[in-house]
N, C-alpha and C positions, 0 to 999 in steps of 0.2 A: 794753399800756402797761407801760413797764419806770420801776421808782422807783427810787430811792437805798437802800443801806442803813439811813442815819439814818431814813430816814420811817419803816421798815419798826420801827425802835427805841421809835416815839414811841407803838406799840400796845400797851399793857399788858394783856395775855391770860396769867392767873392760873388756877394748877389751886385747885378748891373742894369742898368737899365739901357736899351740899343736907342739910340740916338740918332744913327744915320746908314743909311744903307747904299750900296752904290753898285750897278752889274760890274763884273771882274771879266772880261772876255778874254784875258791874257792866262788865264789858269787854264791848268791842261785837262780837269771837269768843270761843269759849271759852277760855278760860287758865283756867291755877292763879298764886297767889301763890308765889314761892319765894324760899326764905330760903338764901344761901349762905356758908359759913364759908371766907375765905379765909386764914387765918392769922393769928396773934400782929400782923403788922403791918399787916394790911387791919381784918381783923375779920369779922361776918357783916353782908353786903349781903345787902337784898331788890330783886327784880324783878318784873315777870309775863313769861309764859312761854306761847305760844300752841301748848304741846306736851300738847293733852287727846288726839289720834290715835294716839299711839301709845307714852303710858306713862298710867298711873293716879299718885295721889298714892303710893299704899304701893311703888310701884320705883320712884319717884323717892328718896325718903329715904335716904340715904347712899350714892347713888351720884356718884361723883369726876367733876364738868366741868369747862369750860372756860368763863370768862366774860370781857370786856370789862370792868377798873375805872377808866379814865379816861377815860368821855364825860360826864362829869357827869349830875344828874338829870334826870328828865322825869317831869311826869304824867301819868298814863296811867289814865284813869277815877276818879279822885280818890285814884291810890296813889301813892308815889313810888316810882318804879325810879332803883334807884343804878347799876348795870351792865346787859350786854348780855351774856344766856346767847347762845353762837354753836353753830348747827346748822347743817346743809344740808336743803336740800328733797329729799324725793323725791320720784317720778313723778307723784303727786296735789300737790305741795306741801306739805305735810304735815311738820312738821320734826323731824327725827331731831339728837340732841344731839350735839355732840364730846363726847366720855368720855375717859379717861384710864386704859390698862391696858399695866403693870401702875399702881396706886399712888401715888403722889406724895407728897410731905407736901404740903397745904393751902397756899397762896401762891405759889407756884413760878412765877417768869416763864418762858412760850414764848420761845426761842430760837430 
């Protein structure tokens, strides 16, 4: 399926930096809480993150993603997620983050 440009504009996918991490043992798979700083104009959003397979909390923390800031909230086991950290699956499903190398400043819309 082929879109317009314009659609393609209306995704706001932000470089962040994670900030904080915390175990979620209220989500119905395991996640962590994560807290992402997108910049002087966003700020820092939280999420939950169902990436316990293949980081720990301590390599998550200051590593540079890529997140979703305009789908608005949702709750999600009585937390609110303000964004949408975006991965891909691998072969178990099991989700592997977009990262950002090299650097970015913090905010930075996908183009």
């Amino acid at each position: 399926m082929t879109i317009a440009y314009a659609d393609f504009e209306k995704i706001d996918l932000r470089s962040g930096t994670i900030t904080k991490i915390e175990l979620f043992p209220r989500a119905k798979k395991p996640a962590y809480k994560v807290w992402v700083d997108f910049g002087n104009e966003i700020g820092v959003k939280q999420t939950s993150a169902q990436v316990t397979k293949h980081y720990t909390p301590e390599s998550l923390v200051g590593k540079q993603v890529v997140g979703c800031v305009n789908l608005g909230e949702k709750n999600i086991a009585g937390f609110t997620s303000q964004f949408l950290l975006v991965g891909f699956p691998d072969n178990n499903d099991d989700v592997c983050l977009v990262t950002v190398d090299p650097n970015v400043p913090n905010g930075k819309k996908l183009f």
